[in-house]
DSSP file (Angstrom, degrees, kcal/mol; ACC not computed):
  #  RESIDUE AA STRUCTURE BP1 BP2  ACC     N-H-->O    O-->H-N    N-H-->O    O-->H-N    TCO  KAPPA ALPHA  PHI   PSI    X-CA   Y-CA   Z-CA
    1    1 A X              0   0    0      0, 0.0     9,-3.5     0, 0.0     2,-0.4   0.000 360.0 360.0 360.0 138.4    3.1   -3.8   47.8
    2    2 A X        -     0   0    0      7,-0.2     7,-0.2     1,-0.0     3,-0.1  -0.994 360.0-132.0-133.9 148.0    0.4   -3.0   45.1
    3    3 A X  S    S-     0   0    0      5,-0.4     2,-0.2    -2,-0.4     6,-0.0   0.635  78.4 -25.0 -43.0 -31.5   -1.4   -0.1   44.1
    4    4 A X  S >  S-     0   0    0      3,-0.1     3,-2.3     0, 0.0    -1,-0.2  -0.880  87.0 -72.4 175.6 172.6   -5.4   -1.3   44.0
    5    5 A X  T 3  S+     0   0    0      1,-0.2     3,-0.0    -2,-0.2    -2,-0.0   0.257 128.0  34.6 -63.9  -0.5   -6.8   -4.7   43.5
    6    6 A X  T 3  S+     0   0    0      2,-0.1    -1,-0.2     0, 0.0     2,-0.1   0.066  93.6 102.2-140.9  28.9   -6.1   -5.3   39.8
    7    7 A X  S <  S-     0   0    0     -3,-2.3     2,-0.3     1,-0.1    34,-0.1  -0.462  82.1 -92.3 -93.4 175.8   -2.5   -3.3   39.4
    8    8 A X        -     0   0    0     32,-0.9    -5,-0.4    33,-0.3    35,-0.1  -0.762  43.0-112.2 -66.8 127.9    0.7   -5.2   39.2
    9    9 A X        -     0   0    0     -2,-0.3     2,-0.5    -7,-0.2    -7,-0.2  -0.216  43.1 -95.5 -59.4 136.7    2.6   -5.7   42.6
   10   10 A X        +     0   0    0     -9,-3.5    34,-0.3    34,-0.3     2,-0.2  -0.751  47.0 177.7-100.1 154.5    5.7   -3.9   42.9
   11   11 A X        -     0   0    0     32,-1.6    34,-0.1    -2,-0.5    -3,-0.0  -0.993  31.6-115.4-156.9 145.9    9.0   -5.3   42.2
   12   12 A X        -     0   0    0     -2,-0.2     2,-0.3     1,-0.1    -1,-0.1   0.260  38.3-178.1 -76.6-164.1   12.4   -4.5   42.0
   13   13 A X        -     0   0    0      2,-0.0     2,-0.5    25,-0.0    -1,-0.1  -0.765  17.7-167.5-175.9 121.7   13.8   -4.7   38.8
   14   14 A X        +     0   0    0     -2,-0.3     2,-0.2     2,-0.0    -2,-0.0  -0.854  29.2 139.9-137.6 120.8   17.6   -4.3   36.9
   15   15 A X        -     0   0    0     -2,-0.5     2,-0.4    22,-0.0     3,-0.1  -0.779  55.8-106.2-143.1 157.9   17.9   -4.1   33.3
   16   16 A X    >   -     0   0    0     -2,-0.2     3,-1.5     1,-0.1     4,-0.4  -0.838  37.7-123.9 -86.6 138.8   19.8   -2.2   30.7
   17   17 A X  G >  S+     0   0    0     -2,-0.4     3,-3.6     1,-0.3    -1,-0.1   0.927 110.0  67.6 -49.6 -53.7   17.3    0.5   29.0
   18   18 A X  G 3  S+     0   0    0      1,-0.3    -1,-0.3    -3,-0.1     4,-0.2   0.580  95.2  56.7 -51.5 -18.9   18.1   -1.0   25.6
   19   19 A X  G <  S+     0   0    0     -3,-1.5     2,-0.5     2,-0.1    -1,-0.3   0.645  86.6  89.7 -65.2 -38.5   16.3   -4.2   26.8
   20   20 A X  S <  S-     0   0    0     -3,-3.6    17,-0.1    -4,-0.4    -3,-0.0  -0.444  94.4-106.0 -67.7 127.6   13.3   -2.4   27.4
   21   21 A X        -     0   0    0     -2,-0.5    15,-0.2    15,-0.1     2,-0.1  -0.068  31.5-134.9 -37.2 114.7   11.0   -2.3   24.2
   22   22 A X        -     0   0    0     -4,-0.2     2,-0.6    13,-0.1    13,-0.2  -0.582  14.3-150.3 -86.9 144.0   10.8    1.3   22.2
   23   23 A X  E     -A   34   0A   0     11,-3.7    11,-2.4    -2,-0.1    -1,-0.1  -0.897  16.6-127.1-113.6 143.7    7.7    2.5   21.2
   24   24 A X  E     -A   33   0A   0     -2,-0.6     9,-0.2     9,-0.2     3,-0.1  -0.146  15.4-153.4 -49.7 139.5    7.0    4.8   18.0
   25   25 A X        -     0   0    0      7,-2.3    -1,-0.1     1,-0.2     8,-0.1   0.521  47.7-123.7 -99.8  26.0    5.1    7.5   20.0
   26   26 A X        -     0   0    0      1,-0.2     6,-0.2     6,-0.2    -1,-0.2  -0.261  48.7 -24.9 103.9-150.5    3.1    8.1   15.7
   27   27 A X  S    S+     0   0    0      1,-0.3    -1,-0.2     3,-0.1     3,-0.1   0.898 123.3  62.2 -71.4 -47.6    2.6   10.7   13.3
   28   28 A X  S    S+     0   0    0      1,-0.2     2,-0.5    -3,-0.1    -1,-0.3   0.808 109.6  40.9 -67.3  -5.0    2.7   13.6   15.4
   29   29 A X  S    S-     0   0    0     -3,-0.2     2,-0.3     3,-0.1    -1,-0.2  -0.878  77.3-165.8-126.1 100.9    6.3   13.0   16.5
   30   30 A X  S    S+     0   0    0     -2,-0.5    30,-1.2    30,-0.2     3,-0.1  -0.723  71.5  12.8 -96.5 150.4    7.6   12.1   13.8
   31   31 A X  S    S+     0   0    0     -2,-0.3    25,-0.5     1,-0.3     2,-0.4   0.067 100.0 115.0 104.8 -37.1   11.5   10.2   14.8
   32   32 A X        +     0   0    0     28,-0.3    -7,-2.3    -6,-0.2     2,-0.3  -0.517  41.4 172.4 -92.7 131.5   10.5   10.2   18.4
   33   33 A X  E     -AB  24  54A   0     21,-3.6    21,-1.7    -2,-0.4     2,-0.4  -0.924  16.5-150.3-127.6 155.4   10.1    6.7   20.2
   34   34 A X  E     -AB  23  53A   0    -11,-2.4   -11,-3.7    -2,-0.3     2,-0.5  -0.978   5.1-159.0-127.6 132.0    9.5    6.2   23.9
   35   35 A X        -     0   0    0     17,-2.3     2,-0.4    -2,-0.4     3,-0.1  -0.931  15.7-147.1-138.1 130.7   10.5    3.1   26.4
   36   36 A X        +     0   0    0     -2,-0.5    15,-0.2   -15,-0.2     3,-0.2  -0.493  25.2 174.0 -67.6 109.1    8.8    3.0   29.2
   37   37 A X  S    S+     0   0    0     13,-0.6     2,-0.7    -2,-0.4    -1,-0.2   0.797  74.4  14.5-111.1 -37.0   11.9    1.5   31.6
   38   38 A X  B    S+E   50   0B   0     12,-0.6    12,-1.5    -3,-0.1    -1,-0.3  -0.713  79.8 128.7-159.0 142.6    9.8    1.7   34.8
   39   39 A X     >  -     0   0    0     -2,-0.7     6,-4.5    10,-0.3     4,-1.5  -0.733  62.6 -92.9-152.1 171.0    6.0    2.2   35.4
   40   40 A X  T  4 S+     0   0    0      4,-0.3   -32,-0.9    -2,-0.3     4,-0.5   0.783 115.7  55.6 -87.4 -34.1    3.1    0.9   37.2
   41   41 A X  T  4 S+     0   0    0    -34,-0.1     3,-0.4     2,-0.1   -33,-0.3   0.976 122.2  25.3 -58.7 -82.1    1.8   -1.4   34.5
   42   42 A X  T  4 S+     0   0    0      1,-0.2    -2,-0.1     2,-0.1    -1,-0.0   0.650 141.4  19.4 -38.3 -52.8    5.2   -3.5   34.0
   43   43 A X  S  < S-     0   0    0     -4,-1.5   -32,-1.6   -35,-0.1    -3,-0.2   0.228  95.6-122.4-110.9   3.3    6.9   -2.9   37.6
   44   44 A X        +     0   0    0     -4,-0.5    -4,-0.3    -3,-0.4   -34,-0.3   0.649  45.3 174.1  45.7  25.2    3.9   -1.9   40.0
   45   45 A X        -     0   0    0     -6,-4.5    -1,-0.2   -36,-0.2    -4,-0.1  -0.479  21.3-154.6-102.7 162.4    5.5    1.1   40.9
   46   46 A X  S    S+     0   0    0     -2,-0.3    76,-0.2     1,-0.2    -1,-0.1   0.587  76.1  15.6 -87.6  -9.1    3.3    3.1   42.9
   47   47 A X  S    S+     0   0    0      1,-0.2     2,-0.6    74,-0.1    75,-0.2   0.538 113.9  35.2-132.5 -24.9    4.2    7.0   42.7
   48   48 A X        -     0   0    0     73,-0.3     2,-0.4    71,-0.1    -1,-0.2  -0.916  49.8-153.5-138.8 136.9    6.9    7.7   39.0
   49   49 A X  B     -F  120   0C   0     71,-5.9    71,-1.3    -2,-0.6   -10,-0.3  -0.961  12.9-147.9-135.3 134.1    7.3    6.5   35.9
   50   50 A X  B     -E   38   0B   0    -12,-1.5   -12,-0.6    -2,-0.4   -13,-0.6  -0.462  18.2-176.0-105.8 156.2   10.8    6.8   34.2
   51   51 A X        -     0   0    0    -15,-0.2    67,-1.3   -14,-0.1     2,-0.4  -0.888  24.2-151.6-136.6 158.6   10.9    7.2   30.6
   52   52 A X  E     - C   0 117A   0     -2,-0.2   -17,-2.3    65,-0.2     2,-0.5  -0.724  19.0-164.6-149.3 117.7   13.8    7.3   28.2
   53   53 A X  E     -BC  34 116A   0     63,-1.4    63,-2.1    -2,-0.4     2,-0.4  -0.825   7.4-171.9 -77.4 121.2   12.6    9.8   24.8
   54   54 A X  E     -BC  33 115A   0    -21,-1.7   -21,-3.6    -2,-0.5     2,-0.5  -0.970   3.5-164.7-105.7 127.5   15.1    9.3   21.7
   55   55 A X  E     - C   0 114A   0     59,-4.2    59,-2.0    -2,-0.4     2,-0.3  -0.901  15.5-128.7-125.0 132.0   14.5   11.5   19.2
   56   56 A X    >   -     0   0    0    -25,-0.5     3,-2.9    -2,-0.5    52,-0.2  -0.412  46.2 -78.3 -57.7 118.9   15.9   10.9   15.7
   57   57 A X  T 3  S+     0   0    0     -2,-0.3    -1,-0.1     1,-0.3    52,-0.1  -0.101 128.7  17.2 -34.6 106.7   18.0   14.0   13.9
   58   58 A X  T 3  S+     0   0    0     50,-0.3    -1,-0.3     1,-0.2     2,-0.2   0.279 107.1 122.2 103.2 -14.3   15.5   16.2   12.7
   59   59 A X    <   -     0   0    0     -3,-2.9    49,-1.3   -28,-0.1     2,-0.4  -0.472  36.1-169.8 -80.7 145.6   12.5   14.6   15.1
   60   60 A X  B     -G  107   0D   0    -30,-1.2   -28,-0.3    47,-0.2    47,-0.2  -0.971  27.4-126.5-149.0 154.9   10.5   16.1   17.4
   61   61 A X        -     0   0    0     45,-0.6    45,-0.3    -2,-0.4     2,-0.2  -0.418  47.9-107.2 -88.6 162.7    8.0   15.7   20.1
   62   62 A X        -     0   0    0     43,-0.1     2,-0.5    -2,-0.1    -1,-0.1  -0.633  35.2 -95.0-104.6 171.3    4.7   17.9   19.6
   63   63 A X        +     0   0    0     -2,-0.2    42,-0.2    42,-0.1     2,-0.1  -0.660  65.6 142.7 -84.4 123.3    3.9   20.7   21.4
   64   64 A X  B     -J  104   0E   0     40,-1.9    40,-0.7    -2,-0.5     2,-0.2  -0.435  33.5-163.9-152.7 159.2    1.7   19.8   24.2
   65   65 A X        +     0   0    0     38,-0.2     2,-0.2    -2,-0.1    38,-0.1  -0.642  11.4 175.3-176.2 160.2    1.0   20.5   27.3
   66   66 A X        -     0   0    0      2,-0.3    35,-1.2    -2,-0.2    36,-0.4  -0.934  50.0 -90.1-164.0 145.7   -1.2   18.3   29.9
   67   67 A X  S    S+     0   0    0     33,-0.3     2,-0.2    -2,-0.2    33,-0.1   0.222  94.3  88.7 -74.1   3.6   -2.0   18.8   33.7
   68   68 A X  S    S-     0   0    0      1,-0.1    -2,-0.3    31,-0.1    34,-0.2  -0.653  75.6-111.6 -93.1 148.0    1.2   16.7   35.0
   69   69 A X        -     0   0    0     -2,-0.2    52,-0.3    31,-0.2     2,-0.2  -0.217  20.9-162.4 -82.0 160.0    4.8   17.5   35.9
   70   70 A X  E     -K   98   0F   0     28,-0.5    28,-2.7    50,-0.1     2,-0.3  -0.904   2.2-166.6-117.9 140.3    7.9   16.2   33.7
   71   71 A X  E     -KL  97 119F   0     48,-2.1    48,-4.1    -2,-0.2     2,-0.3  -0.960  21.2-171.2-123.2 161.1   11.2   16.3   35.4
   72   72 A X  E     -K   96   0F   0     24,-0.9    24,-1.6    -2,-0.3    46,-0.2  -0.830  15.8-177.7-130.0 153.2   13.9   15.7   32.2
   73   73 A X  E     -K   95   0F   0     -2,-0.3    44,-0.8    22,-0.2    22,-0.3  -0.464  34.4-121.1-153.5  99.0   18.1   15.0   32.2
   74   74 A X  E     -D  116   0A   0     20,-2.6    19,-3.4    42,-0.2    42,-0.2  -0.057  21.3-163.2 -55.9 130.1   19.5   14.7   29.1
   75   75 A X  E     -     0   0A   0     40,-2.1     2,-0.3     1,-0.3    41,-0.2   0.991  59.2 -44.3 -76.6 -77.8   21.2   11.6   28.3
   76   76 A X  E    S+D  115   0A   0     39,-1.1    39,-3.6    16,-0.1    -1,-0.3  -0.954  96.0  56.6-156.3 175.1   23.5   12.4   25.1
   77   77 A X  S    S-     0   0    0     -2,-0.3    15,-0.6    37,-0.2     2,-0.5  -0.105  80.2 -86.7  75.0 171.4   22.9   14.2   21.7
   78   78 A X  E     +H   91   0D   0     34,-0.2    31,-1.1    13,-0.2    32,-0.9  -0.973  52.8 140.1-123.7 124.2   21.8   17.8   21.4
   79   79 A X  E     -HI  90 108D   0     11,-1.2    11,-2.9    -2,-0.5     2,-0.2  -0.817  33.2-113.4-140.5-168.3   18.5   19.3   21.3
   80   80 A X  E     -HI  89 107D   0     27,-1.7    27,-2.4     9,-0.2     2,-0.2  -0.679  14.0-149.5-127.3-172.6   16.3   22.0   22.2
   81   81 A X  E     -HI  88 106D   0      7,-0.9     7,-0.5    25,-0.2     2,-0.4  -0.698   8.5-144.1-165.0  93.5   13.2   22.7   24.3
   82   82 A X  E     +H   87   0D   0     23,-0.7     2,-0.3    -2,-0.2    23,-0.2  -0.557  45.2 135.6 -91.1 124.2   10.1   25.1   24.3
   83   83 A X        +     0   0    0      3,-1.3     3,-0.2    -2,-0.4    21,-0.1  -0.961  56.6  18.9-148.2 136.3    9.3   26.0   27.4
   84   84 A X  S    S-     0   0    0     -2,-0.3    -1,-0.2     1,-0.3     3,-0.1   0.950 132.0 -68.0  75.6  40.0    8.2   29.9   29.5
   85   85 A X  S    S+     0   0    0      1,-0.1     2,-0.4    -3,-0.1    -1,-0.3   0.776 117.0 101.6  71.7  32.8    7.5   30.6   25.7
   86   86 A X  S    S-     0   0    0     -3,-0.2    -3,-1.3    -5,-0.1     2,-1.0  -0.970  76.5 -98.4-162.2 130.2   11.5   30.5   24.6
   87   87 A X  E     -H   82   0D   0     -2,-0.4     2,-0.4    -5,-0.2    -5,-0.2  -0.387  28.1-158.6 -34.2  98.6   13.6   28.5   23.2
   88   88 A X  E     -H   81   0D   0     -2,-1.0    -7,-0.9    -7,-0.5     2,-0.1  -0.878  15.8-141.2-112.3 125.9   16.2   26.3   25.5
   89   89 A X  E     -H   80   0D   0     -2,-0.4     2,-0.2    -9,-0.2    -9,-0.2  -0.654  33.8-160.0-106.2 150.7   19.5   25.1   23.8
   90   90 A X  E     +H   79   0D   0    -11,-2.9   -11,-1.2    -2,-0.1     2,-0.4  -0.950  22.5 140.2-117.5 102.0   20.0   21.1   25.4
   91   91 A X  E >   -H   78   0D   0     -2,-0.2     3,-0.8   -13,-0.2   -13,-0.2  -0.986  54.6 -27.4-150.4-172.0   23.0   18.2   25.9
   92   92 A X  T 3  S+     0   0    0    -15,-0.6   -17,-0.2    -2,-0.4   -16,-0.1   0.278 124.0   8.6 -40.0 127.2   24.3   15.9   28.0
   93   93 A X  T 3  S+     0   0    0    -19,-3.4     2,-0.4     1,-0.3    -1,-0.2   0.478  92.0 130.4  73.3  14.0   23.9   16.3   31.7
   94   94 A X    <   -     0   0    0     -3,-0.8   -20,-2.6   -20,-0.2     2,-0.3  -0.784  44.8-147.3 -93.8 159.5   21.3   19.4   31.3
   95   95 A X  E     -K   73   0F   0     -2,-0.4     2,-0.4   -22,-0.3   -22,-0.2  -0.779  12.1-161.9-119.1 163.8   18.1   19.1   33.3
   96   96 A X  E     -K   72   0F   0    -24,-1.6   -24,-0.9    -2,-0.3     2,-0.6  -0.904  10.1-170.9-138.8 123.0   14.6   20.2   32.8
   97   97 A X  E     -K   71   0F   0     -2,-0.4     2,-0.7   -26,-0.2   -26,-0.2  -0.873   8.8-168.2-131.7 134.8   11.5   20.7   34.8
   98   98 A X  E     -K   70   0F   0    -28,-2.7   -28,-0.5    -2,-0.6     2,-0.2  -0.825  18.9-133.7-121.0  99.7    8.1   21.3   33.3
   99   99 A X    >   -     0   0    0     -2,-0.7     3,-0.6   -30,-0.2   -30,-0.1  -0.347  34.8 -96.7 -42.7 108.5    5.3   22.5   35.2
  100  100 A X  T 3  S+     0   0    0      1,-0.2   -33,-0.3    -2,-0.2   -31,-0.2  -0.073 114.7  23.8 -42.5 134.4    1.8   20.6   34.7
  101  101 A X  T 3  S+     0   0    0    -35,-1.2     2,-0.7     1,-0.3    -1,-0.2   0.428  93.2 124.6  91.9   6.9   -0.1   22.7   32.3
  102  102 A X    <   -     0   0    0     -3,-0.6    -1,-0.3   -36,-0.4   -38,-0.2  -0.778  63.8-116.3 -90.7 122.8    2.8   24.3   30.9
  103  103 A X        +     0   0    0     -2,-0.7   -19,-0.3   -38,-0.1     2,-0.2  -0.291  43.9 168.5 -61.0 173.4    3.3   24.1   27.0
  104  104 A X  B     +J   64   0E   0    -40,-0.7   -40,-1.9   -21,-0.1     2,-0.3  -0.840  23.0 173.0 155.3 141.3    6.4   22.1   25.6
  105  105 A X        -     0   0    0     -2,-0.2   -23,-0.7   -23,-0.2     2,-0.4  -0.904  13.6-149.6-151.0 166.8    8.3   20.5   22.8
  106  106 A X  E     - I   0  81D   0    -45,-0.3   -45,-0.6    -2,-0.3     2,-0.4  -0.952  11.6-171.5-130.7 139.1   11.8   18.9   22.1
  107  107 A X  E     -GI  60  80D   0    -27,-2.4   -27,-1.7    -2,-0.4     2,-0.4  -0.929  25.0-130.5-152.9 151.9   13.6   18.7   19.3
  108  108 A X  E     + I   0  79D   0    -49,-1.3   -50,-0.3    -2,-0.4   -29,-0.3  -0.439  29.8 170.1 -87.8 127.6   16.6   17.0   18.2
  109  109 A X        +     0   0    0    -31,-1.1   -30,-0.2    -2,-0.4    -1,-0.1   0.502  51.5  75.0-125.8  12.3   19.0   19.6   16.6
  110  110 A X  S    S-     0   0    0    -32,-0.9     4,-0.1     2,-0.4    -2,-0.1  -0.362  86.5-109.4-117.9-157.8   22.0   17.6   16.2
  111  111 A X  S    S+     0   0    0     -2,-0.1   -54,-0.2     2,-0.1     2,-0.2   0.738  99.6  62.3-102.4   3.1   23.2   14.8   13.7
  112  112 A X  S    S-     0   0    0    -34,-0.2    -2,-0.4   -56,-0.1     2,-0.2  -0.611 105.2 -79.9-112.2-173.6   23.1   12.0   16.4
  113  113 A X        -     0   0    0     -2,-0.2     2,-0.5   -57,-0.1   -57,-0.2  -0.524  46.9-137.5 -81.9 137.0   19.6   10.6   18.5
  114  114 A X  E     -C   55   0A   0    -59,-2.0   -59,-4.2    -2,-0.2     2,-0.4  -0.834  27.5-161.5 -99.3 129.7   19.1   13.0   21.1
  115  115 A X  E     +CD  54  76A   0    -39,-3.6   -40,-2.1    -2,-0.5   -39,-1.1  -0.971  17.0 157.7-135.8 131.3   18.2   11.1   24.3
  116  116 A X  E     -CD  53  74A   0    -63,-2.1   -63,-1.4    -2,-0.4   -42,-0.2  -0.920  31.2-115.3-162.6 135.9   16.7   11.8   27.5
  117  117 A X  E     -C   52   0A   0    -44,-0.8     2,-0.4    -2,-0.3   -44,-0.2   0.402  19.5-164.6 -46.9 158.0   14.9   10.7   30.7
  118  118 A X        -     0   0    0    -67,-1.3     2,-0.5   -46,-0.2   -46,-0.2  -0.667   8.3-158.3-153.1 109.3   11.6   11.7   31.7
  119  119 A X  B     +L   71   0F   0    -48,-4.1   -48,-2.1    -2,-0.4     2,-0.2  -0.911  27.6 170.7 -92.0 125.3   10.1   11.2   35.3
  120  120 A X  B     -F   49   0C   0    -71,-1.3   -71,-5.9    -2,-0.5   -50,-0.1  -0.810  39.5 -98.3   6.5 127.7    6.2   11.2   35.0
  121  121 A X        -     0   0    0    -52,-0.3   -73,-0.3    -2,-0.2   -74,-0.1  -0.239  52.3 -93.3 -67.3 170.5    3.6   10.4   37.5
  122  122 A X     >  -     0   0    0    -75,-0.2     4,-0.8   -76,-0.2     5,-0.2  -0.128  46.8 -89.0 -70.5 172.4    2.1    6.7   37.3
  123  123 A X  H >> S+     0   0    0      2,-0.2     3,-3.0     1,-0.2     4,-1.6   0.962 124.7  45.3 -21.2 -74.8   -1.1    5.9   35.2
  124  124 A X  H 34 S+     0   0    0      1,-0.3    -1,-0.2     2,-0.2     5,-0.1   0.900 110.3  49.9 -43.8 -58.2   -3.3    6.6   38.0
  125  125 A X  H 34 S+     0   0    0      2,-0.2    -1,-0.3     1,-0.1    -2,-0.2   0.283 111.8  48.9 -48.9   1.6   -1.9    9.5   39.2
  126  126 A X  H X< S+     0   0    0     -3,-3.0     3,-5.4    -4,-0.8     2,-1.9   0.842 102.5  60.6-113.4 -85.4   -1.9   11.1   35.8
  127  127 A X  T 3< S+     0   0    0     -4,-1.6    -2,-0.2     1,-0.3    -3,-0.1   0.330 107.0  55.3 -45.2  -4.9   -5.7   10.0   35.1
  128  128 A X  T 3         0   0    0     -2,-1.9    -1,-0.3    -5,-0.3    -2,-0.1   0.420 360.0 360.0-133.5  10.8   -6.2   12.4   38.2
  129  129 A X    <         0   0    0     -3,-5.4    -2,-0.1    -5,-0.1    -1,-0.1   0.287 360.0 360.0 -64.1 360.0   -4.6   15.4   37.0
């Protein structure tokens, strides 16, 4: 199965996250790295892309917001989360769901890397938000 004529075919794929590369996501988050563990570039897949955010004690993602969904489940460590204008206290096994077009931020508020998934549409789907 592929997406259009010059995407990557999807295929299944089983890996430990830590095997996937982290990227520094820059200045404006400073702490925060992102790896992209399965996506439409890498794996062809056609509809989500899983993410997995570690943010560094004291790191944070900036406050954003963009015309796409995030659904969120916090892996381990403790943080927080602005979202419906409030503050939202975070750890292990909470979930999160952020409406496209909603504002939003994370931040790590504990002393270890606060880590957590992030379902995202693919590229394309994004690019059509």
């Amino acid at each position: 199965m592929t997406n259009g004529p010059n995407e990557t075919p999807a295929q299944g794929k089983v890996t430990h996250y830590s095997a996937v590369p982290a990227q520094e996501f820059g200045s404006e988050a400073p702490g925060t790295r992102i790896r992209w563990l399965i996506d439409d570039d890498h794996d062809g897949a056609p509809v989500y892309a899983l993410r997995m955010i570690e943010i560094a004690p004291g790191g944070h993602t900036p406050r954003h917001n963009h015309p796409y969904e995030h659904e969120n489940f916090v892996v381990e460590g403790t943080g927080r989360v602005w979202l419906n204008g409030a503050w939202h206290t975070l750890a292990p096994g909470d979930v999160v769901f952020v409406p496209g077009g909603m504002e939003h931020t994370y931040e790590n508020t504990g002393a270890e890397a606060f880590k957590f998934l992030c379902g995202i549409p693919v590229r394309r789907l994004r690019a059509k938000g």
